[in-house]
N, C-alpha and C positions, 0 to 999 in steps of 0.2 A: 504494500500500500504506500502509495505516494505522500506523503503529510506536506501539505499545503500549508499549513502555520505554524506556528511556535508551540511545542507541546506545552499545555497548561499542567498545575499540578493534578496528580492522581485523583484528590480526593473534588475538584473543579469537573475535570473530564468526566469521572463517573457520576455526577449531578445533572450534565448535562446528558448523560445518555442514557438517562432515568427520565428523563423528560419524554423519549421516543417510545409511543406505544408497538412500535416493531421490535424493538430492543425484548420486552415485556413476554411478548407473544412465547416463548421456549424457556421454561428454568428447568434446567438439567436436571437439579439435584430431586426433580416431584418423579424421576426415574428410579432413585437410587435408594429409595424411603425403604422399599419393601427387605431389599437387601440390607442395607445398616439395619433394621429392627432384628431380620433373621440372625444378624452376625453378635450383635450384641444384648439382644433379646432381653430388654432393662427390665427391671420390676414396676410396676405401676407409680405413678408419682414419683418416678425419677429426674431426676434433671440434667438437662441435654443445650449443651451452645452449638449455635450454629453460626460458624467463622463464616464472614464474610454471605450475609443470609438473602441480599437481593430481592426479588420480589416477595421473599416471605411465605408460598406458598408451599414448599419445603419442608419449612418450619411446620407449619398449618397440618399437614400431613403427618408430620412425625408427631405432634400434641396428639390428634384426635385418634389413629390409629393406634400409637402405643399407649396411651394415658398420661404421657409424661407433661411434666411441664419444661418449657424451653423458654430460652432467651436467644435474644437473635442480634447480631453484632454486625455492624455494616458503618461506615464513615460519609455512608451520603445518607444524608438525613430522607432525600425523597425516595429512596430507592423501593419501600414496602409500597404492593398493589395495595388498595382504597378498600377492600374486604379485608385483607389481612391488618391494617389500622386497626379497621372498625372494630375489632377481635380484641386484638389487643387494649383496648379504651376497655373493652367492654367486662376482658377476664385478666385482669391485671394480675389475680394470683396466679393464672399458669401461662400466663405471656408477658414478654418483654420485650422490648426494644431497646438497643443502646447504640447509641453513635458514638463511633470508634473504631479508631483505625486501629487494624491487628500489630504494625510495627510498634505501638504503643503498650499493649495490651498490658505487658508485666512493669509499664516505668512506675517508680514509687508514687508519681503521684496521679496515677490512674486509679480507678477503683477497682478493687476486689472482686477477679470474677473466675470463678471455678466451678467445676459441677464433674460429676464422673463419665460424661458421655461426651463427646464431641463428635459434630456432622460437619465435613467442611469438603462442597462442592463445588465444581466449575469456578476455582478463587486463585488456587496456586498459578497456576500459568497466568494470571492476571499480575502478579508481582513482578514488581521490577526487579532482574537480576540480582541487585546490588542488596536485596535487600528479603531475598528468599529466604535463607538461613537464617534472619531473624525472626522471622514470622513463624518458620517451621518450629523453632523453637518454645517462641510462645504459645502456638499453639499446643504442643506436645506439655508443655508446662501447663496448661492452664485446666487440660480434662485428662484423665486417666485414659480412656480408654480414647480414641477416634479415628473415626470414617471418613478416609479422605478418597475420592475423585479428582482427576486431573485430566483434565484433555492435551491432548498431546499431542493436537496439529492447530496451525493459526484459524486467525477466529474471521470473520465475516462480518460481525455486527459493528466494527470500527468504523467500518464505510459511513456510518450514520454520524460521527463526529471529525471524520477524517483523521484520522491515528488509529494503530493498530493497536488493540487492548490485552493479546495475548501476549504477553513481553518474556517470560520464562517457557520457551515450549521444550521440550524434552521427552525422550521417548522412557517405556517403563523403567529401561535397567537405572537410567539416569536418577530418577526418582527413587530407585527401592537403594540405589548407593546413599541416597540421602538420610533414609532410613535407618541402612546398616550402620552408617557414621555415628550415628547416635544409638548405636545398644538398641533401637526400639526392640518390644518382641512383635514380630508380623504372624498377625494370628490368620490373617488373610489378603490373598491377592488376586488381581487378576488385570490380566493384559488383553487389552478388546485395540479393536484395529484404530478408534479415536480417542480411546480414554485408558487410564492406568487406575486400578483400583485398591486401595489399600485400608485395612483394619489394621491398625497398630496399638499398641501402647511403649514410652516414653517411660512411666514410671515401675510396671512390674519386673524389669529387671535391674533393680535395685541394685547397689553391690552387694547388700547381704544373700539375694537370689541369683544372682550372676554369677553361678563359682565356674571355674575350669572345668570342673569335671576330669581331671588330672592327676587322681590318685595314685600310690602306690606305684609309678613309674619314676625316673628323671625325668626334667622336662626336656633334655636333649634328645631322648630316646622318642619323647612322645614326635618331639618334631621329624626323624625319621621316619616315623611311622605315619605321618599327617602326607608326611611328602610321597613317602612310597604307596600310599592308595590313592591317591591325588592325580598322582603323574599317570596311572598304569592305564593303557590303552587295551581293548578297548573302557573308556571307564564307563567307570557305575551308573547306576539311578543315583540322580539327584532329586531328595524330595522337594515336597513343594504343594505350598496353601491350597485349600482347597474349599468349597462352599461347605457349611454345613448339613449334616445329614441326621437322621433319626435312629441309626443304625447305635449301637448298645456294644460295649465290649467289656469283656473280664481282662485283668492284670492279675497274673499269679507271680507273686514275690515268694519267695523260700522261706519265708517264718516258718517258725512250729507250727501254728495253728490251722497252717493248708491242710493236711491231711484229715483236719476235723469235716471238710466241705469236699469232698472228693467226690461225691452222689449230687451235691448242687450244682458244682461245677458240670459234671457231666450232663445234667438235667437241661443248665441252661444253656451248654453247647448243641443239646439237640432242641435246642427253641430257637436254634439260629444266632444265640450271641455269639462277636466275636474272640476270639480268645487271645491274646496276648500275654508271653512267653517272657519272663527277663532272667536271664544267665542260666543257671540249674534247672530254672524250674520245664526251661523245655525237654530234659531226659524226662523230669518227672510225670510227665504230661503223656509224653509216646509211652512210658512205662504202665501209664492206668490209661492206655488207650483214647488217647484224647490228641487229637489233630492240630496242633497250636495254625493262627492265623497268620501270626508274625511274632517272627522272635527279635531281644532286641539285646545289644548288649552295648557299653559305653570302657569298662574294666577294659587296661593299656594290657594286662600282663598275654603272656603267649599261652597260659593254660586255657585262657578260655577258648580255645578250639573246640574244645572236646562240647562246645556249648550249643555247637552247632552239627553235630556227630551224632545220627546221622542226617543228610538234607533228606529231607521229605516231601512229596508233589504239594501243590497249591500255596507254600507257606513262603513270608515275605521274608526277608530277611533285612532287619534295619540294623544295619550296624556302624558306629561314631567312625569318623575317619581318623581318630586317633587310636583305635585298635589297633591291635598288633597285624601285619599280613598277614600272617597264616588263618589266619581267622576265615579271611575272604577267603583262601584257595579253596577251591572244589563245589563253591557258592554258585549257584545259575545266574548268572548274568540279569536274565531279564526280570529276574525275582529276588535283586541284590539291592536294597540302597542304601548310599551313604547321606551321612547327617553328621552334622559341625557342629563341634562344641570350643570352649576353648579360642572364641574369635578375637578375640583382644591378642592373644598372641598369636596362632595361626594365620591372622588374616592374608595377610602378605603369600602364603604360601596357598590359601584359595585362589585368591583373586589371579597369581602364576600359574597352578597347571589345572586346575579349572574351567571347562571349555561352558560359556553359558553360563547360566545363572545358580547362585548356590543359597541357602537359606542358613541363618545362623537358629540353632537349637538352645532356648533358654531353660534354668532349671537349677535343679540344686545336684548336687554333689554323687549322687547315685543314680542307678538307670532308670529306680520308681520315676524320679523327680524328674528326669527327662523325657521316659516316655509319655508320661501323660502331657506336658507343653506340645509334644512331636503330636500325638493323635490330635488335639486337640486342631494346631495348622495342617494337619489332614482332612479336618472336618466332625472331628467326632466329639462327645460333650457328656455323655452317661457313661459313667465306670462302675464297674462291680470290681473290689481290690479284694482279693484274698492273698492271704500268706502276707499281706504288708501292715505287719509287724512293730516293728520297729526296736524290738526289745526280747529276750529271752524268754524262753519259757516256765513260770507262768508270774503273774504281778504278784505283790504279796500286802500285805497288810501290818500298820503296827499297832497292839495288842497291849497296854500297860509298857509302851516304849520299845516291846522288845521285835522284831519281825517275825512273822508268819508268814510260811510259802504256803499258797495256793495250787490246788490239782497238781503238786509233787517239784519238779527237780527244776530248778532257773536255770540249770546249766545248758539247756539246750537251746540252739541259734539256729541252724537250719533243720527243714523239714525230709532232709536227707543227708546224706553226708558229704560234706565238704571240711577236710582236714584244714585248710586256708587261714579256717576260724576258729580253730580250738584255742588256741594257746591265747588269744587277745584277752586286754584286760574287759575287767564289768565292775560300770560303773553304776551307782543306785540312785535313779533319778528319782525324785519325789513330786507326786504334783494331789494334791491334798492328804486326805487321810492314805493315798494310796502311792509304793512304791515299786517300780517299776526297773528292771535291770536289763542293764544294755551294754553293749562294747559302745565304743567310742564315736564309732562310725554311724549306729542306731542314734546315738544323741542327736548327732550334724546332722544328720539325716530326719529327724522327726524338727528339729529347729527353722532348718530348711525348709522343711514340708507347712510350719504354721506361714513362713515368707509369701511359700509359692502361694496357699490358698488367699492372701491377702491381694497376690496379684492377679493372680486370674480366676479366683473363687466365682465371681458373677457368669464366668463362659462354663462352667462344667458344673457336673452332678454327681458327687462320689458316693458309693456307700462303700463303708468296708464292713468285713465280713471279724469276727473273731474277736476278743479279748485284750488286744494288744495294746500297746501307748499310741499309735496314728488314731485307731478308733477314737478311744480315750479325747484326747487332743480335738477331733473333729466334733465331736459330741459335748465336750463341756469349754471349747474357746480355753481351757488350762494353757496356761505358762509353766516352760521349766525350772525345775529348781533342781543342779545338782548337786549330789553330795563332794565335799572338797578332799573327804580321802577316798581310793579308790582301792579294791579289794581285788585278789582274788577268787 
């Protein structure tokens, strides 16, 4: 487009092309309503901004269909159609208006404005260059969770003021870079031939939920290992976001308490749920006859081969690309993928032999805690957790000060054998009248786990199965409290 005058400022030019009922006639984001509800699917009377909100009827959308209440954020005052005013005059508790430029959004002396949901469509390629990464920012800072859309080819509706309004246009990878820069977790994506679409969050991977995932190796060794499944031709599945589905899946962890659900489990594998496998438990599983869906493992060392011994028709194999090689070999290709953990340091080493697009895997410290983030940007959101535990078997109680074991011996850690874990220490974690005994890695692992449900608690549905301290934890919101000596 040719510009004939002197560009005026942003917030000038978009007053004036708020005046053009043609301008009016298309607001993108009354396409995109159905999908942000499905991805984020709020609880009633939640509250949702919408960056950059334009004619308002977006907004209008997202109130009356989901229940929520919204506020709507825009820097031209005329920009809301004359229905959606009227709305807002009329239900001032579940509508808002605020005039406000988003570069502004977090300066001190703007007002306060946060809510858990964020919708922000057809806005980003409106930004001027220079001033994307502040916006993406604010935005990201301002709602936990948000729905972004971006088109990502130039705009048409400039002609009506003579300047082109699309000023940042960029294709997906460009955008989901933006993303990755900043830790988001991407719970969802998708690449359409004029728009890039993205569910992100900004805050859930916290640094207390962002671990490596890096145990029990060096880290020089892991980067061998990042490099050598990375580089290997031909390479893996890369996973990658996917819409939400209704589809139901089991997680079998190796606690003691699986083998109390062995008839539920089978029960509800032939009801069609899916089943999902981490480290042991997939022998366990072909051992009592049961068909894992996907197995998954994250653990550097080279014994976990034997985790995937032997492969089986139909089943996925998700395995971190900081495993060890052997792991992959003998793996079927088209039923193999890999998944990134560990991006703060690897990154470098994705972005080199990485052919296409890779997704970072957020989560705490163990395979539970990554695979449920992983299914989740799969699309999935009900989990049935057996065997995740978190602590020995079984809790105990104190009596006149002194301990009582429950249903027999706390010395037991897995629900089969794995010599790996005998010798660790157990530490006795307390959380009310009740104590609970764990190795070390149960602790970080159940600490992790109250992190993770903080951050992605509203996208998923867990029940766990058994007696253990995760139960416990998910059931009474408890804090831990540990003991400062540790026993054997």
């Amino acid at each position: 487009m040719n510009e004939t005058t002197e560009r005026p400022s942003e917030k000038e030019l978009y007053t004036q092309v708020w005046k053009h009922e043609a301008y009016r006639e298309i607001a993108p984001g009354e396409k995109a309503v159905q999908q942000f509800l499905q991805q984020a699917t709020p609880r009633a009377d939640s509250e949702v901004i919408d960056f950059g909100a334009g004619t308002g009827r977006p907004a209008l959308l997202i109130a009356v269909l989901g229940g929520l209440k919204i506020t709507m954020l825009d820097f031209a005052a005329n920009c809301l159609d004359d229905e959606v005013r009227a709305t807002v005059e009329i239900n001032p508790d579940r509508f808002r208006f605020v005039e406000m430029d988003l570069c502004s959004l977090r300066d001190p002396e703007s007002p306060v404005i946060t809510a858990p949901y964020g919708f922000c469509t057809d806005v980003m390629e409106h930004i001027p260059p220079t001033q994307v990464d502040r916006v993406l920012n604010n935005i990201l800072l301002s709602a936990r969770y948000v729905y972004f859309q971006i088109c990502t080819v130039p705009d048409q509706g400039g002609e009506l003021v003579g300047h082109p309004l699309h000023l940042s246009v960029h294709d997906y990878d460009w955008w989901l870079q933006k993303f990755k820069d900043r830790d988001c977790m991407i719970l969802f994506s998708e690449c359409a031939k004029e728009w890039s679409t993205f569910y992100v969050s900004g805050w859930a991977p916290a640094p207390e939920i962002v671990k490596v995932g890096v145990v029990n190796e060096e880290f020089e060794q892991l980067r061998v290992n990042v490099k050598a499944n990375c580089s290997r031709r031909p390479q893996w599945q890369q996973v990658k976001p996917y819409d939400v589905n209704p589809t139901e899946f089991m997680l079998l962890g190796g606690g003691p308490t699986l083998e109390q659900f062995t008839e539920q489990i089978r029960a509800l594998r032939k009801d069609g749920v899916k089943l999902a496998t981490l480290n042991g438990t997939y022998n366990w599983a072909l051992r009592n006859g049961m068909m894992p869906s996907a197995q998954f493992i994250v653990d550097a060392r080279p014994f976990n081969k034997r985790f995937v011994q032997p492969v089986i028709p139909d089943c996925k194999y998700m395995i971190a690309s900081q495993c060890h090689p052997s792991v992959f070999e003998d793996l079927p290709y088209e039923r193999t993928y890999m998944w990134h953990t560990g991006v703060e340091h690897f990154k470098d080493l994705f972005n080199e032999y990485i052919d296409g697009t890779w997704y970072p895997v957020y989560g705490g410290s163990t395979v539970l805690l990554r695979a449920i983030p992983l299914l989740r940007m799969l699309g999935y959101r009900k989990f049935h957790l057996f065997g995740c535990d978190s602590c020995l078997l079984y809790p105990s109680i104190k009596i006149d000060g002194q301990v009582v074991w429950l249903n027999g011996s706390p010395r037991i850690h897995h629900a089969y054998e794995q010599k790996e874990n005998d010798d660790q220490i157990v530490v006795p974690v307390n959380i009310g009248d009740k104590i609970f005994h764990c190795h070390t890695w149960m602790i970080s692992q159940a600490q992790e786990f109250i992190e993770l449900i903080r951050g992605i608690g509203d996208h998923i549905e867990l029940e766990i199965y058994g007696d253990g301290l995760l139960r416990y934890i998910l059931e009474t919101g408890a804090k831990l409290e540990v003991e400062k000596e540790f026993f054997r």
